[in-house]
TORLUMNU-185616 format. One record per residue (C-alpha): x, y, z; residue number from 1; residue in one letter. Coordinates in nm, 3 decimals, decimal comma. Layout:
> u:v:w:n:res
> X:Y:Z:NUM:A
...
END
This chain:
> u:v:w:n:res
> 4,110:-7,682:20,200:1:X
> 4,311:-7,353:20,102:2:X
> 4,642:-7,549:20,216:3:X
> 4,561:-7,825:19,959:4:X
> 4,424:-7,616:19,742:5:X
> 4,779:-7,377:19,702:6:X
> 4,982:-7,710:19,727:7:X
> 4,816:-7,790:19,395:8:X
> 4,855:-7,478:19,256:9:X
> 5,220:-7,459:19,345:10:X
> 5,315:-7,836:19,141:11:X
> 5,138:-7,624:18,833:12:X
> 5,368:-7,356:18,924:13:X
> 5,652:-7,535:18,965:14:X
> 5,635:-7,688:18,615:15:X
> 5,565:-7,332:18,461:16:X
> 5,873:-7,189:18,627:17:X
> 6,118:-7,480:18,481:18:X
> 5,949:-7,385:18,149:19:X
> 5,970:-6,999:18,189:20:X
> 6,372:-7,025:18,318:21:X
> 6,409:-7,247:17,969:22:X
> 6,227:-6,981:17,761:23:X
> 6,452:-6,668:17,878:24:X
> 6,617:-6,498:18,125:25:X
> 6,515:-6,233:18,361:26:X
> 6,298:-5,983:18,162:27:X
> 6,403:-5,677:18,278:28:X
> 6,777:-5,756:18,270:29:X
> 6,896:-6,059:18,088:30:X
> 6,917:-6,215:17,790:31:X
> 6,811:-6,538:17,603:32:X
> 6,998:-6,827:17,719:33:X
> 7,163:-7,100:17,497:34:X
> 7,044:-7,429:17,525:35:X
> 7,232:-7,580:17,767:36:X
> 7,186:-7,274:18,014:37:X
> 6,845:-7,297:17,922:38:X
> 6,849:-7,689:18,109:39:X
> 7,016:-7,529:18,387:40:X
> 6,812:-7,206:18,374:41:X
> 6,505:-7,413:18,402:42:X
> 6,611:-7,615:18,674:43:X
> 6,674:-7,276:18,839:44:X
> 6,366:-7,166:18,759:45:X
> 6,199:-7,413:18,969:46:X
> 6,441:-7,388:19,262:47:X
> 6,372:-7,032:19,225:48:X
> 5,962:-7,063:19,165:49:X
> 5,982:-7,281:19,514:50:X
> 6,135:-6,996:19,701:51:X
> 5,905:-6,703:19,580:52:X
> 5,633:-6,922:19,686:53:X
> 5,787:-6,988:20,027:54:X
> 5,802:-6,578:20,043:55:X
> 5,520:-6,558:19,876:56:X
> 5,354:-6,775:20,194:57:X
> 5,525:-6,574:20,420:58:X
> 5,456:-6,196:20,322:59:X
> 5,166:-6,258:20,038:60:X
> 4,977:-6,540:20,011:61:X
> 4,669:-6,403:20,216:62:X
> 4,465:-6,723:20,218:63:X
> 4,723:-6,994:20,339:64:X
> 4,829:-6,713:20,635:65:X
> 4,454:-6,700:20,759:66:X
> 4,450:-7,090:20,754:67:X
> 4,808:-7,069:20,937:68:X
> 4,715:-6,785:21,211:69:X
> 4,987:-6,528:21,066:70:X
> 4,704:-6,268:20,832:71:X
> 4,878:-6,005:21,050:72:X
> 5,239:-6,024:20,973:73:X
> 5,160:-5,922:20,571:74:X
> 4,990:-5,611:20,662:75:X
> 5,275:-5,512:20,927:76:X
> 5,532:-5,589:20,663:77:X
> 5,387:-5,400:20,419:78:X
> 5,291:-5,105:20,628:79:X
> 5,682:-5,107:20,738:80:X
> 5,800:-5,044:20,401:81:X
> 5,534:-4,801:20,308:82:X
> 5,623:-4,634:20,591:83:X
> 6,031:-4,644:20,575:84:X
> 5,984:-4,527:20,148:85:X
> 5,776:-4,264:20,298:86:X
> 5,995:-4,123:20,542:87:X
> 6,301:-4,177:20,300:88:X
> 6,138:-3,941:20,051:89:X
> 6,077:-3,690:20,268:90:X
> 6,413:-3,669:20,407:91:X
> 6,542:-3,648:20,019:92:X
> 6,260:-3,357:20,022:93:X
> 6,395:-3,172:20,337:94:X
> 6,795:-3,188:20,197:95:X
> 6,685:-3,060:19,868:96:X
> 6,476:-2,789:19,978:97:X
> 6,741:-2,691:20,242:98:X
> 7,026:-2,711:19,946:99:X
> 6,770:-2,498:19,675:100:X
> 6,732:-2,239:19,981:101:X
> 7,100:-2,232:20,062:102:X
> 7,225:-2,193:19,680:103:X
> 6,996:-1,950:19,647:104:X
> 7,140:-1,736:19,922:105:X
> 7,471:-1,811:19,840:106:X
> 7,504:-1,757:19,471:107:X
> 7,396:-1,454:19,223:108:X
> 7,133:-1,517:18,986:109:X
> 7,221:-1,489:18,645:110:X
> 6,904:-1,337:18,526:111:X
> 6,763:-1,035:18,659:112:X
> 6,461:-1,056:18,614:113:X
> 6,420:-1,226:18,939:114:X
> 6,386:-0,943:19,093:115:X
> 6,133:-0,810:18,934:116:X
> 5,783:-0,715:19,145:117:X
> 5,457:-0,887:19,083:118:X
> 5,189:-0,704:18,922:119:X
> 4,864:-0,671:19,003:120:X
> 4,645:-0,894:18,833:121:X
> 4,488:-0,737:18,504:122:X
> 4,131:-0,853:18,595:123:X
> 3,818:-0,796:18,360:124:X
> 4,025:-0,525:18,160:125:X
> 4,115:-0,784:17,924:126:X
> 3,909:-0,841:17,602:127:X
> 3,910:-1,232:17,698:128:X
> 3,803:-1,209:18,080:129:X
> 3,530:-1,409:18,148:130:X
> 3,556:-1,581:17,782:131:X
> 3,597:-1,988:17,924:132:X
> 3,514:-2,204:18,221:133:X
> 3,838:-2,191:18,339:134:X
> 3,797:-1,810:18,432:135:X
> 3,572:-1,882:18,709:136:X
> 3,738:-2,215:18,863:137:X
> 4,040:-1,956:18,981:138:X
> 3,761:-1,747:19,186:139:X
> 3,790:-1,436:18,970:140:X
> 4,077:-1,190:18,845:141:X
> 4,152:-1,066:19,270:142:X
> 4,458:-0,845:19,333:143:X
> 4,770:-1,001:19,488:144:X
> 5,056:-0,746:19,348:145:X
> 5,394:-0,669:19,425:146:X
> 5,630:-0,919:19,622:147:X
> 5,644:-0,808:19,920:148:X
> 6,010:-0,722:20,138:149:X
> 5,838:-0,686:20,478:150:X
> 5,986:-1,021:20,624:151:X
> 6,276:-1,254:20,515:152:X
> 6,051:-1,549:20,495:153:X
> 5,799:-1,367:20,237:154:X
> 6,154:-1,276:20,048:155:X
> 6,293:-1,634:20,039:156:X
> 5,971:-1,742:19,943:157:X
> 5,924:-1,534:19,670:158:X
> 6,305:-1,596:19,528:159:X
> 6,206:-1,953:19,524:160:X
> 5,927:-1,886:19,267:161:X
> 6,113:-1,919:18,933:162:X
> 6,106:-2,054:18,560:163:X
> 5,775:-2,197:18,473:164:X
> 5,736:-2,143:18,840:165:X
> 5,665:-1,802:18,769:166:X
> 5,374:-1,914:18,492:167:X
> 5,213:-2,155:18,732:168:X
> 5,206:-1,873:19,021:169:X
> 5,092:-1,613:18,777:170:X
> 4,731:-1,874:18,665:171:X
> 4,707:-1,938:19,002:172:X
> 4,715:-1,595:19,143:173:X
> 4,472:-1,477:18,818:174:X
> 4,361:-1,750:18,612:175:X
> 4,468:-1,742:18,220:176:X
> 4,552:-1,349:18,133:177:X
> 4,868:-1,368:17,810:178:X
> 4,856:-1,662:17,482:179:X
> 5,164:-1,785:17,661:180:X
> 4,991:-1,900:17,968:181:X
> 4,839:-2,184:17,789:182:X
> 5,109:-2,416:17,783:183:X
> 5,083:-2,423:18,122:184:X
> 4,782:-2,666:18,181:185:X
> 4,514:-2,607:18,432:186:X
> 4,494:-2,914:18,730:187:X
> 4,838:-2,784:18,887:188:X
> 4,784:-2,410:18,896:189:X
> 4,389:-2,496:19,083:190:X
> 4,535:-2,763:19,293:191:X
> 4,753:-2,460:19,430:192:X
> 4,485:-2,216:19,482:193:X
> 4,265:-2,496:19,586:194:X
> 4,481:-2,523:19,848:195:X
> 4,530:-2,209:19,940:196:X
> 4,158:-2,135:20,019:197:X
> 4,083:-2,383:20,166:198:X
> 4,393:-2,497:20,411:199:X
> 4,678:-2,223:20,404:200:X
> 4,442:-1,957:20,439:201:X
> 4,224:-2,076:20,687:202:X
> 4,529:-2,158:20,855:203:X
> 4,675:-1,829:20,893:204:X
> 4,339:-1,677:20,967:205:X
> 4,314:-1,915:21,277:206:X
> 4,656:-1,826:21,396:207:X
> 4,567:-1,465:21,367:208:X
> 4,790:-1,373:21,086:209:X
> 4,576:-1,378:20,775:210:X
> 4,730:-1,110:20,667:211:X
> 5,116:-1,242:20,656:212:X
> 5,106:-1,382:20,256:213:X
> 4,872:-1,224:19,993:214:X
> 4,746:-1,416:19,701:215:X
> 5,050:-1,416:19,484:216:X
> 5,246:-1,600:19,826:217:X
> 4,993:-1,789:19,902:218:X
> 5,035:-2,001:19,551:219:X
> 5,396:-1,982:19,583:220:X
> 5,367:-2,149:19,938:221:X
> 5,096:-2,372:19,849:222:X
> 5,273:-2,506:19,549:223:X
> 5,600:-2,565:19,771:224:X
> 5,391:-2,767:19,977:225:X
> 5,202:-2,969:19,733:226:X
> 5,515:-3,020:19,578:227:X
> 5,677:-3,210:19,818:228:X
> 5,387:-3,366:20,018:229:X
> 5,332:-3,552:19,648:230:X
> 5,651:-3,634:19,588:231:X
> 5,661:-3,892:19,934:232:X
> 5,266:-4,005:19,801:233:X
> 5,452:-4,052:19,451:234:X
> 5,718:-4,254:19,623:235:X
> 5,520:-4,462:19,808:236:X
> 5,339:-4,542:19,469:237:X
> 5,624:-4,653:19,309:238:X
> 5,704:-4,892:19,575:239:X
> 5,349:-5,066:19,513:240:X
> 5,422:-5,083:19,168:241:X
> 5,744:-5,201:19,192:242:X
> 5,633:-5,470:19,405:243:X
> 5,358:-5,539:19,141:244:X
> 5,566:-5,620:18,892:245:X
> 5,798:-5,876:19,098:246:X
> 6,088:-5,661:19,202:247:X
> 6,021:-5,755:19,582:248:X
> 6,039:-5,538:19,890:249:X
> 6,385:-5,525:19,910:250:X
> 6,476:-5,397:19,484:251:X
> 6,140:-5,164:19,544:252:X
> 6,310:-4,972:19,823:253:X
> 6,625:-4,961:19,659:254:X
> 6,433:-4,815:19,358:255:X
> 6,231:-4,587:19,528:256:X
> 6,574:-4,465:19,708:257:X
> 6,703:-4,360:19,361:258:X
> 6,400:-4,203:19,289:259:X
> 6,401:-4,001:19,588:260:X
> 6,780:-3,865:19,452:261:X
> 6,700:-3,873:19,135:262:X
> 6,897:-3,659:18,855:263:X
> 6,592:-3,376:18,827:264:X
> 6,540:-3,375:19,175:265:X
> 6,529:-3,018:19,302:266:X
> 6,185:-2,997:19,040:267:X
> 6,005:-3,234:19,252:268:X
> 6,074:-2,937:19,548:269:X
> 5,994:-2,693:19,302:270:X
> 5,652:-2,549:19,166:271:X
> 5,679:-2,774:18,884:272:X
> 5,381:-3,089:18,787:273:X
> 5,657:-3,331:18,820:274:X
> 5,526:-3,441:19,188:275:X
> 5,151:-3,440:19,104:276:X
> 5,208:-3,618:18,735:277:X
> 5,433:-3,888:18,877:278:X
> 5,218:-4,034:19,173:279:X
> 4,900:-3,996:18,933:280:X
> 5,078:-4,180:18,666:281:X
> 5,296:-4,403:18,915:282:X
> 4,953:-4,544:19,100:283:X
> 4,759:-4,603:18,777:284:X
> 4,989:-4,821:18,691:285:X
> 4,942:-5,020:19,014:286:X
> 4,515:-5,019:18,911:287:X
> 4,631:-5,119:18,578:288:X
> 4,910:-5,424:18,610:289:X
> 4,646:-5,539:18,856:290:X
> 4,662:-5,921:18,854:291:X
> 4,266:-5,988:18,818:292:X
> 4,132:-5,741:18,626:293:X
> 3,808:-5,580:18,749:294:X
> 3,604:-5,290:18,643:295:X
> 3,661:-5,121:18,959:296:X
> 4,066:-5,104:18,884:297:X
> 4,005:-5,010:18,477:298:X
> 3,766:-4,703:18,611:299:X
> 4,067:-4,597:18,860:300:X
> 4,325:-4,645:18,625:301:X
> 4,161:-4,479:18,350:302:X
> 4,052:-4,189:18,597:303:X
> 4,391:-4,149:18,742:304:X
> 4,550:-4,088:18,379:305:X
> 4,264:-3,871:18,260:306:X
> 4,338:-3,640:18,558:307:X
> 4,703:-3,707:18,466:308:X
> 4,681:-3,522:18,120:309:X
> 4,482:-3,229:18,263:310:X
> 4,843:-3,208:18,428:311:X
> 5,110:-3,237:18,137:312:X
> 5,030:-3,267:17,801:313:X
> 5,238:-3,634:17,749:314:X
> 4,999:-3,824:17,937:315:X
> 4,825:-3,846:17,598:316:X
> 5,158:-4,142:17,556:317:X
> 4,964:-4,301:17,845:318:X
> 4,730:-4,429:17,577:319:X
> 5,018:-4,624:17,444:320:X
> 5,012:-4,815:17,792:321:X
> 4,621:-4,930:17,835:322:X
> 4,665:-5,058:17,403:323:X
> 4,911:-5,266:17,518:324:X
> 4,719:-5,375:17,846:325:X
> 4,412:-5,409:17,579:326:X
> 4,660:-5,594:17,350:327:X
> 4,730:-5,857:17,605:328:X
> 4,448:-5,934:17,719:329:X
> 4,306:-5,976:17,260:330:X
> 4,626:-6,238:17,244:331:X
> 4,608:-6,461:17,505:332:X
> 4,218:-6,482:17,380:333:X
> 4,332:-6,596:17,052:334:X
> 4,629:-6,801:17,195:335:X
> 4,418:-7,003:17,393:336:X
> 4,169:-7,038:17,098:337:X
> 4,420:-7,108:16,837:338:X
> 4,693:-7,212:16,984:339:X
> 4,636:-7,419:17,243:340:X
> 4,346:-7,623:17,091:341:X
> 4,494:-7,614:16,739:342:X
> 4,209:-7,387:16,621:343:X
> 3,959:-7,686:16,715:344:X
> 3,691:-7,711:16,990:345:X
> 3,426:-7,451:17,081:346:X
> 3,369:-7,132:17,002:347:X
> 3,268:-7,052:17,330:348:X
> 3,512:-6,915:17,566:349:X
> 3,505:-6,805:17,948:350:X
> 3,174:-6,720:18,084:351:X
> 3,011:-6,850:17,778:352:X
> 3,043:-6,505:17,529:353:X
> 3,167:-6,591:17,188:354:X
> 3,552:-6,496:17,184:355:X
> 3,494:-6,253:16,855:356:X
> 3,234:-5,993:17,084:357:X
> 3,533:-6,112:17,356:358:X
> 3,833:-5,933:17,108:359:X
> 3,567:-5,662:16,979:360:X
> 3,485:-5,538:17,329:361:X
> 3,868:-5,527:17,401:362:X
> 3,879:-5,280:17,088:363:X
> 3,617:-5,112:17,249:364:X
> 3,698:-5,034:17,597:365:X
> 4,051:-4,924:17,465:366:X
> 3,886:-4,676:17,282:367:X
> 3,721:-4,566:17,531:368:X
> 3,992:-4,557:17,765:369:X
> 4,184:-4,355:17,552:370:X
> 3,951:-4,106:17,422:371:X
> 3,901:-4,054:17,829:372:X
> 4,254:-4,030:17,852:373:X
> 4,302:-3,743:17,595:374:X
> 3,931:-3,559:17,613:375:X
> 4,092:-3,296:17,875:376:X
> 4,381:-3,181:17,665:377:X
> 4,129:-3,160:17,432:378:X
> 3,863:-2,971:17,625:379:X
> 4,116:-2,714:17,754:380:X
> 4,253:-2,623:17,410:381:X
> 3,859:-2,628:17,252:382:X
> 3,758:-2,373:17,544:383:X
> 4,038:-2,129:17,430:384:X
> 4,014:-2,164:17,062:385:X
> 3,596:-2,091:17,111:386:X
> 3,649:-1,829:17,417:387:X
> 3,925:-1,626:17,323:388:X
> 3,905:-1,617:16,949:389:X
> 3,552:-1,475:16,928:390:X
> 3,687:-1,233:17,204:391:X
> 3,963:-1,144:16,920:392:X
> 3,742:-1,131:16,676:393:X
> 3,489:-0,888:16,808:394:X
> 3,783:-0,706:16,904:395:X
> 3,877:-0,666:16,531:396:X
> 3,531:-0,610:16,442:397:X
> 3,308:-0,753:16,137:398:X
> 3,268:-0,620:15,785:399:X
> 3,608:-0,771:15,715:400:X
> 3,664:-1,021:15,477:401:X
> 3,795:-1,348:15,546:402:X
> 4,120:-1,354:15,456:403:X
> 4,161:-1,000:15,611:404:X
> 4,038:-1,117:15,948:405:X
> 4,314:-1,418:15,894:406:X
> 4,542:-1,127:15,847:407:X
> 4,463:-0,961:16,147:408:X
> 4,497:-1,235:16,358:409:X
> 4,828:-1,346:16,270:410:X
> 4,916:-0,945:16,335:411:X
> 4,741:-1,023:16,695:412:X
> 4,952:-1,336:16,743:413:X
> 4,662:-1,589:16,734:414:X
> 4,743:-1,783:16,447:415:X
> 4,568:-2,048:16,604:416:X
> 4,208:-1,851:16,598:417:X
> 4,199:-1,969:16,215:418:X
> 4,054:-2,240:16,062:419:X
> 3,845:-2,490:16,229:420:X
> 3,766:-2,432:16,615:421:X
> 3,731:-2,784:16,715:422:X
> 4,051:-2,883:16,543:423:X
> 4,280:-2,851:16,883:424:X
> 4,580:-2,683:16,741:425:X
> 4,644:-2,378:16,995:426:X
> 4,860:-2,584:17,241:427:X
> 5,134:-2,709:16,944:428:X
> 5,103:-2,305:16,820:429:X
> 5,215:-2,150:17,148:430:X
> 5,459:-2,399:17,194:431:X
> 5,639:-2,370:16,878:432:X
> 5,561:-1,965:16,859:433:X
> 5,708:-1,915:17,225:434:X
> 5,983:-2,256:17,308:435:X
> 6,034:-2,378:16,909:436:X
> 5,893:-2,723:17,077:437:X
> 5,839:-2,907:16,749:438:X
> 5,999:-3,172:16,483:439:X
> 6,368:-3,121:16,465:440:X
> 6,329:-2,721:16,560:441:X
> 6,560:-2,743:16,838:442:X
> 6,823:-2,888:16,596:443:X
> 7,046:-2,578:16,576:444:X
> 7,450:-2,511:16,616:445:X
> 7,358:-2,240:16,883:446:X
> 7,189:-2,524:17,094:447:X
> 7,489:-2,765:17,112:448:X
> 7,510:-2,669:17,520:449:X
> 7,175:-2,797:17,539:450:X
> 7,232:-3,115:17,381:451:X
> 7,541:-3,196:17,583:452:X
> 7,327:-3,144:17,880:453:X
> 7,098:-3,414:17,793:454:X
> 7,317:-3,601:17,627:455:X
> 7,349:-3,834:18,032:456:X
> 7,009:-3,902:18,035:457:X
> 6,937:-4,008:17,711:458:X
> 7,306:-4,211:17,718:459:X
> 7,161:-4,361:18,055:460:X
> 6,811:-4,438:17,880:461:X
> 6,950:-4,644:17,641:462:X
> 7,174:-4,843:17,819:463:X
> 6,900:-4,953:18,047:464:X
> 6,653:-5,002:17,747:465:X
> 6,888:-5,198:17,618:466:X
> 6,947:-5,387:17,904:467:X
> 6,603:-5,434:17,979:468:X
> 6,438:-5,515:17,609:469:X
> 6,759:-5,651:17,429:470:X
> 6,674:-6,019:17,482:471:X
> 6,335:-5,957:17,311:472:X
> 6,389:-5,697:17,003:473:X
> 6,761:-5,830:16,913:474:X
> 6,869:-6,086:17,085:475:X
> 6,578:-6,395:17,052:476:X
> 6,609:-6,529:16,686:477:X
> 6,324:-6,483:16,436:478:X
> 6,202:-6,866:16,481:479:X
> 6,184:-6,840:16,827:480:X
> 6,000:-6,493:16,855:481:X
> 5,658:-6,651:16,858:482:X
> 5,658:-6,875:17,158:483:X
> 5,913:-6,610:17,357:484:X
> 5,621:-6,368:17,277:485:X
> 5,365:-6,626:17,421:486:X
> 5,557:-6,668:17,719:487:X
> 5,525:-6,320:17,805:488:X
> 5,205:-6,300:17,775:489:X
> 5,139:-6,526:17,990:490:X
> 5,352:-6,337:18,285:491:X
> 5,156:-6,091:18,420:492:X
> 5,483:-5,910:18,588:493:X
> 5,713:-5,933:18,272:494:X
> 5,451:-5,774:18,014:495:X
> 5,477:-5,448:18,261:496:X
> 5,783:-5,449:18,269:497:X
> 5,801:-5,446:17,860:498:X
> 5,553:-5,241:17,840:499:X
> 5,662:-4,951:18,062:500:X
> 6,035:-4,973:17,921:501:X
> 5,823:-4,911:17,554:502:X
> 5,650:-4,654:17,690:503:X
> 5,964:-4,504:17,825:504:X
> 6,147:-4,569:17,475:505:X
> 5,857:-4,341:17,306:506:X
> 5,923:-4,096:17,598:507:X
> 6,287:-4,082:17,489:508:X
> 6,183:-4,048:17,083:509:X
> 5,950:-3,740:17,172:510:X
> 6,227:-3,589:17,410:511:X
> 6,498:-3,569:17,128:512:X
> 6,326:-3,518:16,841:513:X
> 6,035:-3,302:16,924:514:X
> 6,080:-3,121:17,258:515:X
> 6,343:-2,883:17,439:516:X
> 6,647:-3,120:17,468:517:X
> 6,699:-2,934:17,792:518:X
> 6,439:-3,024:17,936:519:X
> 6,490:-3,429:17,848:520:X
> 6,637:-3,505:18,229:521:X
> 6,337:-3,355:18,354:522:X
> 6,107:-3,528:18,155:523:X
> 6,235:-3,836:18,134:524:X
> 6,266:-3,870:18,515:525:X
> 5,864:-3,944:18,510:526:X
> 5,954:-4,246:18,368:527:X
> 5,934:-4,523:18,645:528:X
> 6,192:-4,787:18,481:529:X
> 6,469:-4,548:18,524:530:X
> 6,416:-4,682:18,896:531:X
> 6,281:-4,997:18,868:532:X
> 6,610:-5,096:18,580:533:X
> 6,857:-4,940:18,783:534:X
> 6,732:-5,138:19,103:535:X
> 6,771:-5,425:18,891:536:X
> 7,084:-5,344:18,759:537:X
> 7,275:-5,294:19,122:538:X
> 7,207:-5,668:19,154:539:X
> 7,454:-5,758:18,859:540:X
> 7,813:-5,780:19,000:541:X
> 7,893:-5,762:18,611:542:X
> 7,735:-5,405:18,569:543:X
> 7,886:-5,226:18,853:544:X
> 8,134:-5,027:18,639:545:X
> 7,813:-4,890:18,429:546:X
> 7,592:-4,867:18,727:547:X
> 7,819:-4,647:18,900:548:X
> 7,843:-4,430:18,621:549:X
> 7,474:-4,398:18,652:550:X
> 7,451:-4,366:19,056:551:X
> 7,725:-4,066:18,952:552:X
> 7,549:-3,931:18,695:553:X
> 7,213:-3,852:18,922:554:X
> 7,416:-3,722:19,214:555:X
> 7,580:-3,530:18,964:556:X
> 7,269:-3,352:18,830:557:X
> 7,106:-3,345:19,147:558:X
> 7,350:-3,131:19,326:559:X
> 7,349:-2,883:18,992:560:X
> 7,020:-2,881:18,986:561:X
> 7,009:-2,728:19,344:562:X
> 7,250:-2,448:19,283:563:X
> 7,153:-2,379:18,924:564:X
> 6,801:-2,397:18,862:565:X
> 6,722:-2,140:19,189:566:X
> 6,926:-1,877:19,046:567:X
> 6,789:-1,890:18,650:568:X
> 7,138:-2,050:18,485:569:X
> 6,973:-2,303:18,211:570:X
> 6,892:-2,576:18,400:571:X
> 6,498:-2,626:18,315:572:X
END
């Protein structure tokens, strides 16, 4: 009955194919055909629908393998992969720790400040101990001082702890003492110490040497760790997602194998979010793309990028992701009601609910989504701007008049006490008071070094955006756009594909025009069609020239990145 049963499904499929090859080429990396490759494209499409279901039989299709006897062969194949991506990025994660450690030894650092000790953490003797939540989810204000010289492993370890490495150490070690702390937000920092209470410490303790790191170590190690062990669970993520969206076992290792090389490498072996973010971001979008929707995948989806944005603040662009999921689903609703039947027939739609509450309740539960999305960058900023500035404020002292009080805030630094305190504004203050993050601040002659450093990835960003959206946004005429738009929403695999490479082109907008253009290699390597494009793009014998440039370009920055970033030369 299943046999039969797929054996119909497959004659639909094969029609659909012919149709899809005539509509356009390959989504991520082609362009719209003429019309007499679209006759042959179509033609190919069905040769080409026959042999994904043959594979599909073979490695996938779950319910004609229990009918055949061979279940057992998809989970061993799949398990293979997982496991070969896994080991893969954990080799990558051995060779760049090794190469950070080495550099390190090797070369001088530029800044001096690297050597300088830890102090002692400042504990209730600040006016704003004890002010917000987040005060007591770091266990208290403990000691934890100087870096210790006792042993060269508690040296190298403590070299290794640098840039906003240094920040993240610091909230771990004490929680949230200076303003300039809060930029660095709060599920990284208590993953660390999380850790360290409850598995390095315990550890040591067990092999009588609780004694060998105090606090301070013990985030540094613990973030290391954490570091790393996510960066392989990231990996393997991306390989699920890859394979989600139709890039097959063999193009999802090969993008997952630039991933684990990628150009910004030595941060994901660095205390840095980059690890964490990425395989929270990487497996929503598995929950997400899911091919039946259920609530179970919308509540891990939307979980996964809520915990996301407690991590770094541009998972509030996630939102842009679930509208367009939202989107999708609101269109092929009204396709099927207007343009399939010509506007006629029923009202009535699937499962018998009127297909107006069907569009309104998609409105809804994208709201919802999203407000989830963005309610803990919005928590964390509210608990500050209540917290610290009546700790300020009392401070001061009353019998002031308002617009001294203003006055003697801005004297304090905290700007951001004035005005509303449920208007989130302190996060955009510190960064602009402290990194000039904002629009076009970074624009200055003295910054041209900065520019040419990013200048690769955002060269390399558009290139593949181009590649991968230029049959859609330039290339499909204006009396075609309609139906090519149809067509994709009706492939499941090709809308998340679009829709990631949009996401990634409002990545690349925020990254030159708002943020440190230093930091835009860094940042933009979160973005999983740098991988999945590239993969794509090895597959084009008439790309190689431009996809070698790219393949140089991140072993290029990944070998920098090891000796610069360790020894505080500007590469952030």
């Amino acid at each position: 009955m299943a046999r039969r049963r797929a054996e119909a499904l497959a004659e639909e499929e094969e029609e659909e194919d012919g149709r899809r090859g005539r509509e356009g080429a390959n989504l991520m990396t082609g362009r719209r055909p003429t019309r007499a490759e679209g006759c042959v494209a179509g033609t190919r499409g069905r040769e080409g629908g026959r042999r994904r279901r043959r594979r599909r039989r073979d490695y996938h299709d779950v319910d004609v393998d229990v009918v055949d006897g061979g279940g057992g062969e998809v989970s061993d194949a799949s398990s293979s992969s997982l496991a070969k991506v896994a080991w893969l990025a954990l080799g990558s994660r051995i060779a760049t720790t090794l190469l950070t450690f080495l550099f390190d030894y090797l070369v001088r650092d530029l800044d001096s400040s690297a050597q300088l000790e830890w102090q002692e953490c400042y504990g209730d003797g600040r006016s704003t101990a004890g002010t917000t939540w987040l005060d007591g989810l770091f266990g208290g204000h403990g000691g934890g001082g100087s870096r210790p010289r006792g042993s060269a492993f508690a040296a190298a370890l403590g070299s290794s702890v640098v840039w906003d490495g240094v920040h993240f150490v610091r909230v771990c070690q004490c929680g949230y003492e200076f303003d300039h702390q809060i930029a660095f937000l709060p599920s990284w920092p208590l993953l660390m110490a999380t850790f360290r209470s409850a598995v390095l410490e315990p550890a040591l303790r067990s092999v009588g040497r609780g004694d060998a790191l105090d606090r301070a170590l013990g985030c540094a190690l613990s973030g290391l760790l954490l570091s790393n062990l996510l960066f392989v669970a990231s990996a393997v993520s991306l390989h699920r997602l890859a394979v989600k969206l139709g890039l097959g076992p063999s193009l999802a290792a090969t993008a997952c194998a630039l991933y684990a090389f990628n150009p910004a490498t030595v941060f994901y072996s660095s205390i840095y979010t980059e690890s964490l973010y990425n395989f929270l971001h990487f497996e929503s979008m598995v929950h997400l793309f899911e091919e039946k929707e259920s609530l179970l995948g919308v509540l891990v989806s939307t979980g996964l990028l809520t915990v996301a944005t407690s991590v770094r603040s541009n998972g509030i662009l996630s939102c842009a992701l679930v509208a367009a999921v939202r989107m999708r689903t609101t269109l092929r609703c009204l396709v099927r009601r207007f343009w399939d039947c010509g506007g006629r027939g029923s009202v009535v739609v699937e499962g018998g609910h009127s297909w107006l509450v069907r569009l309104a309740g998609q409105g809804l539960l994208a709201g919802v989504q999203c407000l989830a999305i963005v309610s803990p960058f919005y928590v964390y900023q509210i608990s500050f701007q209540l917290g610290w500035c009546q700790a300020y404020k009392d401070e001061i002292g009353g019998g002031l008049s308002q617009q001294a009080l203003e006055g003697e805030l801005d004297a304090m630094g905290a700007g951001w006490c004035k005005g509303n305190p449920y208007v989130p504004k302190v996060y955009s203050s510190i960064q602009s008071s402290y990194w000039d993050v904002g629009l076009l601040k970074f624009y200055r002659l003295s910054q041209v070094p900065n520019f040419i450093m990013a200048l690769p990835i955002w060269a390399c960003t558009l290139f593949e955006l181009r590649e991968s959206l230029g049959w859609l946004l330039l290339d499909t005429p204006w009396a075609d756009l309609p139906r090519a738009l149809v067509t994709l929403l009706g492939d499941r695999q090709a809308f998340g594909q679009v829709a990631l490479c949009l996401h990634w082109m409002l990545m690349l907008l925020v990254s030159v025009l708002i943020m440190n253009v230093q930091v835009s290699t860094r940042f933009l390597s979160t973005c999983s069609p740098l991988y999945l494009v590239t993969a794509r793009l090895t597959q084009d014998k008439g790309k190689r020239t431009k996809v070698r440039w790219i393949l140089n370009f991140f072993a290029t920055y990944g070998i920098l990145g090891c000796i610069l970033f360790p020894n505080f030369y500007p590469f952030v």
